[in-house]
C-alpha positions in Angstrom: -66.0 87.0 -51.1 -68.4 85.2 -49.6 -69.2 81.2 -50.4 -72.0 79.2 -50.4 -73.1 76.1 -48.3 -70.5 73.4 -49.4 -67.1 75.0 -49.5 -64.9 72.9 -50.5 -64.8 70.6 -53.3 -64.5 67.8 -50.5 -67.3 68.4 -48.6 -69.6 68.8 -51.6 -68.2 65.2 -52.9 -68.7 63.8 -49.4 -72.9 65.1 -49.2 -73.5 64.0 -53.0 -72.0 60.3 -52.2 -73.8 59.7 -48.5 -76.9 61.2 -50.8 -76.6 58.1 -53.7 -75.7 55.8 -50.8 -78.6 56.2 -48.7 -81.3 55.7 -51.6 -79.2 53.0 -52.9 -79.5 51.0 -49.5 -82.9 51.8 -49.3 -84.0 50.6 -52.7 -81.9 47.5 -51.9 -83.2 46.9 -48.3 -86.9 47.2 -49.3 -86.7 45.0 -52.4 -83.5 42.4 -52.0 -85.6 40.0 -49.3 -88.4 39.8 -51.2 -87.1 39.0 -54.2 -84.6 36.7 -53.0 -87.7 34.6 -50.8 -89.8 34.7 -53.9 -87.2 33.0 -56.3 -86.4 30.7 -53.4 -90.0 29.8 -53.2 -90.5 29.3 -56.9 -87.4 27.7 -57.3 -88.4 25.5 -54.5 -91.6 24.8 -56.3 -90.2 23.8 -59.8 -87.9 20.9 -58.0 -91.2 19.5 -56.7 -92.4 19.7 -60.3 -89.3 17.6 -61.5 -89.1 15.5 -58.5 -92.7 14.7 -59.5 -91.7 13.3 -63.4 -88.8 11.7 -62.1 -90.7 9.9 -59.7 -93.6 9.1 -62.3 -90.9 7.4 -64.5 -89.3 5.6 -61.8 -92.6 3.9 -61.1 -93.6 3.0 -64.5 -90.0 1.4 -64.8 -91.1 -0.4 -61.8 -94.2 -1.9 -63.1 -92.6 -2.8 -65.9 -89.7 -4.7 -64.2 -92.4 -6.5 -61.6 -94.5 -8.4 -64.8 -91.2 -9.1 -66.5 -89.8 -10.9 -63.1 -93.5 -12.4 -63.2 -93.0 -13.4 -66.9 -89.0 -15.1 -65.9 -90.9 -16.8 -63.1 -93.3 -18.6 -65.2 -90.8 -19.4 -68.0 -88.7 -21.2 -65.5 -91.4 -23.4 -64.2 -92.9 -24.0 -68.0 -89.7 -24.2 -70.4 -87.8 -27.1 -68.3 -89.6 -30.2 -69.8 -92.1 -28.3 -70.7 -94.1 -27.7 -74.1 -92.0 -26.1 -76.5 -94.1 -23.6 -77.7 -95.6 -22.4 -73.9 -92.9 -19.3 -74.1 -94.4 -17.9 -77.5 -98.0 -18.5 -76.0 -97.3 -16.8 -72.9 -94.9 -14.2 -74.5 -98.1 -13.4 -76.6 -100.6 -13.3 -73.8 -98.6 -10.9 -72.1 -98.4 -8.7 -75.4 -102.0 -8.7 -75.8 -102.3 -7.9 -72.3 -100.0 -4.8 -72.3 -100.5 -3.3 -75.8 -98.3 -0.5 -74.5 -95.3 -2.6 -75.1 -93.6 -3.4 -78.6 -92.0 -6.7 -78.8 -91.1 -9.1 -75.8 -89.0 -12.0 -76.4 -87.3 -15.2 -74.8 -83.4 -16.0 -75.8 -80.9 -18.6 -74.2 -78.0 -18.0 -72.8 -76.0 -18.1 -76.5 -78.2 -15.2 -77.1 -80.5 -16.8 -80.0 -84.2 -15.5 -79.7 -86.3 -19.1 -79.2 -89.8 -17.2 -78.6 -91.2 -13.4 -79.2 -94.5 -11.8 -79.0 -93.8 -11.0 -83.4 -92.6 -14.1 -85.1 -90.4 -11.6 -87.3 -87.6 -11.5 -84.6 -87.9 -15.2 -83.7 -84.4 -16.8 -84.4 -82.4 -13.7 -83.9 -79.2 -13.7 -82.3 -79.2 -10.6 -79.5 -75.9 -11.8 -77.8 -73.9 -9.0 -79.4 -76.5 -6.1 -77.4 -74.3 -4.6 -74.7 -77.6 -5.0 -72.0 -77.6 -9.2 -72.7 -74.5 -9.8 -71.4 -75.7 -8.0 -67.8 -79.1 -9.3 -67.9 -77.6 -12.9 -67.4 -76.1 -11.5 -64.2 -79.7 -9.7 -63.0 -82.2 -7.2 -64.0 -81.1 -4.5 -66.2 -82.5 -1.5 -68.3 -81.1 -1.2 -71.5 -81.1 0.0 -74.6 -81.9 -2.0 -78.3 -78.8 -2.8 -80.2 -78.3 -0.3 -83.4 -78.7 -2.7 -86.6 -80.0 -6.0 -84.8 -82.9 -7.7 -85.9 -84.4 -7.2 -82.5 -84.2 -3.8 -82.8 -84.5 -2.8 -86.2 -86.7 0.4 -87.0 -86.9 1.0 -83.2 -83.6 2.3 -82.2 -85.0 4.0 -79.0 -86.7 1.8 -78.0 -85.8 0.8 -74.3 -85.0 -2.9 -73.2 -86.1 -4.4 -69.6 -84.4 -7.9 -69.5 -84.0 -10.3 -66.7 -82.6 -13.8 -66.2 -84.7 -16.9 -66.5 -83.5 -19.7 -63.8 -81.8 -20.4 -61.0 -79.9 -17.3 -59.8 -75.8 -17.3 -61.0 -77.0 -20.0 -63.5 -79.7 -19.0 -65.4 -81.2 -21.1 -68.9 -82.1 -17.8 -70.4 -83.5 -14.4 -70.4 -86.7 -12.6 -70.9 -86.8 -8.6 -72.7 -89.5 -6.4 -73.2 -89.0 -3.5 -75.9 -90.1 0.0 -74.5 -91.2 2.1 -77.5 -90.4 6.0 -77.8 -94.2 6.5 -77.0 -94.3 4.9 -73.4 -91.7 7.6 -72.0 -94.1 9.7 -73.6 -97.0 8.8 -72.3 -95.0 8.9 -68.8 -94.4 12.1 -68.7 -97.6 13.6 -70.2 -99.3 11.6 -67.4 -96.6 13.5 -65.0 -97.4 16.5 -67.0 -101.2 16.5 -66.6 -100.8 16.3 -62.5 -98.7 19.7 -62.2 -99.9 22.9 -62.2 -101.7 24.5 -64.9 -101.2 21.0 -66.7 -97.0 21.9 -66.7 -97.9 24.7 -69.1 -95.1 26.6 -70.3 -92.5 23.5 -69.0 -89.9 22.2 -70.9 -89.6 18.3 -69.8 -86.1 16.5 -71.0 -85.6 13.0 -70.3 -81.7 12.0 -70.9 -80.3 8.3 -70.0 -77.2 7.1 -68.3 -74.6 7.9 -71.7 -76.8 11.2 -72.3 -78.7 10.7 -75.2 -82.0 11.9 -74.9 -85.0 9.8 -74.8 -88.2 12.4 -74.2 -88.1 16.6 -74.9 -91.3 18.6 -74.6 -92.6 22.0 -74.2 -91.3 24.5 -75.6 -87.9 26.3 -76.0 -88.1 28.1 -72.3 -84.9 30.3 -71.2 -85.5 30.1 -67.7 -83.1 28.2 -65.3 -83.0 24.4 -65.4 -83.7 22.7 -62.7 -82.5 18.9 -62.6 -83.8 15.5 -60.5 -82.2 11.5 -61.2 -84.9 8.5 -61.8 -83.9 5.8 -58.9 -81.1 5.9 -56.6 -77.7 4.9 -59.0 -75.8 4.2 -55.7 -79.0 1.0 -55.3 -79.0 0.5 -58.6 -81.3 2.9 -59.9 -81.4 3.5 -63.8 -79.9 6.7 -63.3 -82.2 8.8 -65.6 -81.5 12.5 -65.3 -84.9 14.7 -66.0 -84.1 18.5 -66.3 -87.3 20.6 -66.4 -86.6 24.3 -67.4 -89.2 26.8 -66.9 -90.1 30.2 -69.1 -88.3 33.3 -67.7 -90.6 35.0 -65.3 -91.0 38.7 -65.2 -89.0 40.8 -62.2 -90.9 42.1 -59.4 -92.6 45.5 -60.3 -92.0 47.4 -57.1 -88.0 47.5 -57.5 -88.2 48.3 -61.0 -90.3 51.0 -59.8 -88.2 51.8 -56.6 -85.1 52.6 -58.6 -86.7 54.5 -61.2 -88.0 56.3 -59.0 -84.8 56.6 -57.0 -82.7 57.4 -60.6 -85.2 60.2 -61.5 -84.8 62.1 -58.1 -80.6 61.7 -58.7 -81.3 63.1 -62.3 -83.2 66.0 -60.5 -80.5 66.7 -57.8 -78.1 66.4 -60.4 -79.8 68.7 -63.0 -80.0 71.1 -60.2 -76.3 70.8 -59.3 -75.3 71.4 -63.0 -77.2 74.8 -63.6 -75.9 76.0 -60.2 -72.0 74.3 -61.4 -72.9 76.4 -64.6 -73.1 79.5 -63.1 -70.2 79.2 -61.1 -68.4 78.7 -64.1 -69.4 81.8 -65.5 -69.0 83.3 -62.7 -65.3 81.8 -62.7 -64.7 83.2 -66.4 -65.4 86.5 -65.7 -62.9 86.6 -63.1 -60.1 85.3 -65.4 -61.2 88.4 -67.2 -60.5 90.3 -64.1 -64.7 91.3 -64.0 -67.0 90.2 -61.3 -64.9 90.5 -58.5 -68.2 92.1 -56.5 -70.5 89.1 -57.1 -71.9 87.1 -55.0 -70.2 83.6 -55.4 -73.2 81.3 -56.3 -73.6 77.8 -54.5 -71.3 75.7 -55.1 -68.4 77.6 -56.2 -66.0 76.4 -53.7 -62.5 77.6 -52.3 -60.7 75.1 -54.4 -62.9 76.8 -57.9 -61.6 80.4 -56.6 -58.1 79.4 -56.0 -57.7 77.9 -58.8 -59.6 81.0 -61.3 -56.7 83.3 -59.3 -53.8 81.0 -60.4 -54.9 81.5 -63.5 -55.7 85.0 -63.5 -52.3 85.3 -62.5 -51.0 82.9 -64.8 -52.6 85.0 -67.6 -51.1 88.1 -66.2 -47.9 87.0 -66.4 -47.7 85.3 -69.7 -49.4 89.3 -70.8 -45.8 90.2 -69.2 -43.7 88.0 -70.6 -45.2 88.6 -74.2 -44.9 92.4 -73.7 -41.2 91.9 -72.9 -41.0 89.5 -75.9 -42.1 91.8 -78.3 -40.0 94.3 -77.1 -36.6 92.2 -77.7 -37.8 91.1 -80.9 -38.1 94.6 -81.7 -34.7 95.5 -80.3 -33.3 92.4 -81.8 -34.6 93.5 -85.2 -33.0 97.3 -84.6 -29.8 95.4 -83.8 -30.2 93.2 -86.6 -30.3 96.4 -88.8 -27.8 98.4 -87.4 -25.3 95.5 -87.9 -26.3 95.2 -92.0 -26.2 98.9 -92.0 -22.1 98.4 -90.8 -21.5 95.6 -92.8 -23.4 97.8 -95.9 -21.3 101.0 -94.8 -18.2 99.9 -94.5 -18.3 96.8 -96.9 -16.4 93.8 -94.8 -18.1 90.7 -94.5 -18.4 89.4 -90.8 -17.4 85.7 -90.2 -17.6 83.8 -86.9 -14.4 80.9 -86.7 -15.0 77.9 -84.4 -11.5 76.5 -83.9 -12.5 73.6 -82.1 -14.8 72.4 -84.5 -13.1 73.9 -87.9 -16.3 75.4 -89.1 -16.6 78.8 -90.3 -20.3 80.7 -90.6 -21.0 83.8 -92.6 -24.6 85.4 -94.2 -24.5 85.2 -97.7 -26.0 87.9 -99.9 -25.6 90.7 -97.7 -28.4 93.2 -99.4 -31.1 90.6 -99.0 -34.1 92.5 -98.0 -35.1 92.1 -94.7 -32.0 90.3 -93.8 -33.7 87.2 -94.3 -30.9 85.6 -95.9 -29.8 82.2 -94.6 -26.7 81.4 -93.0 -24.0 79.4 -95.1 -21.2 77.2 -93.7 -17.9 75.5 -94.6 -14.7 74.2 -93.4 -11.5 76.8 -92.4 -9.5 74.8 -94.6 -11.9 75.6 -97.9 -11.1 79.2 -97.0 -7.3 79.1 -96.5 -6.9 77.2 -99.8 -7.7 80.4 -101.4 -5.3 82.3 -99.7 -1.2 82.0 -101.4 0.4 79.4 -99.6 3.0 82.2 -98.6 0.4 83.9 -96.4 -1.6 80.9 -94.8 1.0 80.7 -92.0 0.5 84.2 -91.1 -3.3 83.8 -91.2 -3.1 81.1 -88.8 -0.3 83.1 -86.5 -3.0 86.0 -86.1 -5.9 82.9 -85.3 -3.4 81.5 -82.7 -2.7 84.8 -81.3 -6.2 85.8 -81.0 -7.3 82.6 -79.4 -4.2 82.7 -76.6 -5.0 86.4 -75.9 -8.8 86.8 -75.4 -9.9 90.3 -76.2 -7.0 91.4 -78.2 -7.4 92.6 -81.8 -5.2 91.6 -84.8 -4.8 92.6 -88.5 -3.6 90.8 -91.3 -3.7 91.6 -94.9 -3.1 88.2 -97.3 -3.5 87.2 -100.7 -5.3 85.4 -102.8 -4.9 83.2 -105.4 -5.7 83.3 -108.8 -8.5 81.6 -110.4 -12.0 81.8 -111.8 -13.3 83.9 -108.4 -14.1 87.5 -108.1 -12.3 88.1 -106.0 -9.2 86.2 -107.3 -5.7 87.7 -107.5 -6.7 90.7 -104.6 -5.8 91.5 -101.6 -7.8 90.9 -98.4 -7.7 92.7 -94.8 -8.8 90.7 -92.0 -9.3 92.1 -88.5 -9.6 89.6 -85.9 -10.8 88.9 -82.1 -12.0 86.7 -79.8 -15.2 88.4 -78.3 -17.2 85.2 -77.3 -16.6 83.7 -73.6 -13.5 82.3 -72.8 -11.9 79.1 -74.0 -15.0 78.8 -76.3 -12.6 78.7 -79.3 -14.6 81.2 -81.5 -13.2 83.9 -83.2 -14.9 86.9 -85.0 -13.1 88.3 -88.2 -13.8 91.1 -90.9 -12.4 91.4 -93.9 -12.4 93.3 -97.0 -11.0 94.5 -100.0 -7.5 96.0 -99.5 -5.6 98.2 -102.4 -2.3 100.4 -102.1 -2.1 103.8 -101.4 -2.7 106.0 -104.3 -0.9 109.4 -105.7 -2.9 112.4 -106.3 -2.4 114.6 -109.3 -0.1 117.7 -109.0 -1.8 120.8 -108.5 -0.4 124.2 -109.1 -1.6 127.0 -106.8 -0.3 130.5 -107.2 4.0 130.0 -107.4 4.3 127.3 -105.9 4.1 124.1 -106.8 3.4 120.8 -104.9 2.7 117.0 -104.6 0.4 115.6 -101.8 -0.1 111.7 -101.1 -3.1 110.7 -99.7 -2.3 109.1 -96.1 -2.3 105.4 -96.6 -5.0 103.1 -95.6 -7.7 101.0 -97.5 -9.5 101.6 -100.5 -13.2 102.7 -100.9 -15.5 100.1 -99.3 -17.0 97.6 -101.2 -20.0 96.5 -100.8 -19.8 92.6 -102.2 -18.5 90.7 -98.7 -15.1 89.1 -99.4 -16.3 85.6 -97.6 -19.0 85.1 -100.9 -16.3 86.6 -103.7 -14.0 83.7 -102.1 -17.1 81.0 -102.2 
């Protein structure tokens, strides 16, 4: 028999995996630098883009903080012995001067609002805001208190404060209210100086505790990429911006390389399969003991034909082993026959004593067609109770004996007792014998009907005149089985 190029089921394996991994690490060496410098390089670009906002917002903050130190300055020359109502003119000034801002306002150190750019929040009491207390201490960046009068309808809006006096002991503080709309404008100012006008961005803004104070763009999936407003560590504000891009398409040429790469294995392996197919064939036809002058397509290997002959032979010899079955069943069944035509014949029922166990087995219904009938069971003792007391020992002498001398054959005739049973009031033979192995304990018995010899009529022949008995023995079979009359 003759094989084909790969033949053995290890080779093959060993050609079809150095096969994937070769266009595998081809399709990842041509494709894996490029890719990974191109997300590097956008990647690269987008943290520009957010460095850029953060640093737009850091400045504005910056301006902001510069005219409100400018504003504290002049309030501390002006307030001490000065006109009362110079910090609402200036505080007004500076409003009209930076439209951009919502309310500005002057407050002592109890924290009770003396002047403000609106006269609505003049007299309010801005001591309980968590940014007063620091701003007595230095410049700070805030936020407006939740419910104050200083910051009612403007909860987000932003507060710049700083101390008015002498530093460690100052008379006062100044605070400028940030609307919503100048982080806006900050970052659509930022927005308008990236690329493609930040088209396709999405800008968050977050403070210090997290809440957010700007989100535009639109809901992009792509990865976020993160930058802080000021330096926390030199007392920054600590802003976080997180700009997130759109996802962007994969490259086209690895796409393409391992489709291309995929449809080449689906070849190979389309190929391999109608060749695998006909090996198979080729494989069931010699099961079937056909084919054995074929040429063995590629690639049947060894291991394939080794294996088909195990099972060839495995088939051969369960063909055996059923043939020899079939022939014991049918001796079994001759056997089977032969025995009901003895027990029919001769009329004694066949029962089979285990002595250790006390059992005692029997067919019932001995002309059952087929001798399909069932086996029945029940205890020694339910059989000697209806046998006369008289005889019971000698039953059990002729057991004993039997048992002590394997082999050996015993009769007994005994009697049973009357009562509503056929067979009640009669006489039973039994012949027993041990015929199983040794020391097994079971006994084989037969037993039937037993009746006394009888006397034939005198007959008269010629002159002379005689009587003839019939030798003894036992009566005319029967062909009811004494075991069932008993049951």
């Amino acid at each position: 028999m003759r094989y084909g190029l790969f033949s053995s089921l290890r080779s093959l394996l060993a050609f079809l995996l150095i096969l994937a991994t070769a266009f595998g690490g081809l399709a990842v060496l041509s494709t894996s630098d490029r890719g990974t410098s191109e997300a590097r390089r956008i990647e690269a670009t987008w943290r520009v883009q957010a460095d850029l906002v953060a640093e737009r917002l850091e400045q504005g903050l910056l301006a902001v903080e510069r005219e409100l130190l400018f504003a504290a300055q002049s309030l501390a020359i002006q307030v001490p012995g000065g006109n009362p109502d110079a910090p609402a003119r200036l505080l007004a000034a500076w409003q009209r001067l930076h439209p951009e801002l919502a309310d500005a306002l002057f407050a002592d150190r109890a924290g009770e609002v003396l002047a403000a750019s609106r006269r609505s929040i003049q007299g309010a009491d801005v001591s309980g805001s968590p940014w007063f207390a620091r701003a007595l201490s230095g410049l700070v960046v805030g936020e407006a208190a939740h419910g104050s009068r200083a910051g009612t309808g403007v909860t987000r809006n932003l507060i710049v404060a700083a101390p008015v006096g002498e530093a460690g002991a100052p008379f006062g503080i100044v605070a400028v209210q940030l609307p919503p709309e100048w982080t806006d404008g900050i970052v659509a100012g930022a927005r308008r100086m990236l690329p493609n006008g930040g088209r396709g961005l999405s800008i968050r803004v977050m403070n210090g505790s997290g809440r957010s104070l700007h989100q535009s763009g639109p809901d992009a999936q792509g990865p976020e990429i993160r930058a802080t407003v000021g330096d926390v560590e030199q007392g920054g504000v600590g802003w976080l911006v997180t700009l997130r891009p759109a996802e962007t398409a994969a490259p086209a040429l690895p796409l393409l390389v391992l489709l291309g790469a995929g449809l080449f294995a689906a070849a190979v392996g389309w190929l391999l399969g109608g060749w695998a197919g006909c090996s198979v064939d080729l494989a069931e036809a010699l099961c079937r003991q056909e084919g054995q002058t074929r040429t063995v397509p590629f690639p049947l290997t060894r291991d394939l034909n080794r294996l088909t002959g195990s099972i060839r032979a495995a088939v051969e010899r369960s063909m055996v082993r059923e043939r020899l079955l079939q022939e014991k069943r049918a001796a079994l069944a001759r056997s089977r026959d032969r025995i009901r035509a003895i027990r029919s014949l001769s009329g004694s029922t066949c029962w089979e004593i285990d002595l250790a166990t006390g059992k005692v087995v029997w067919t019932d219904r001995e002309d059952e067609p087929g001798g399909t009938a069932p086996e029945r069971v029940c205890d020694l003792a339910e059989v000697l109770a209806h046998v006369e007391p008289e005889d019971r020992a000698m039953m059990r002498d002729a057991l004993g004996a039997v048992q002590a001398q394997h082999g050996s054959v015993r009769e007994v005739i005994v009697r049973t007792r009357s009562g509503a049973e056929r067979i009640a009031g009669r006489r039973l033979a039994f012949r027993l014998s041990a015929m199983g192995g040794a020391g097994t304990g079971r006994i084989y018995a037969l037993s039937r009907e037993y009746v006394e010899p009888l006397l034939i009529a005198p007959s008269v022949a010629g002159s002379t005149v005689g009587v003839e008995r019939r030798s003894p023995g036992l009566a005319r079979p029967r062909h009811e089985g004494a075991l069932r009359r008993i049951g």
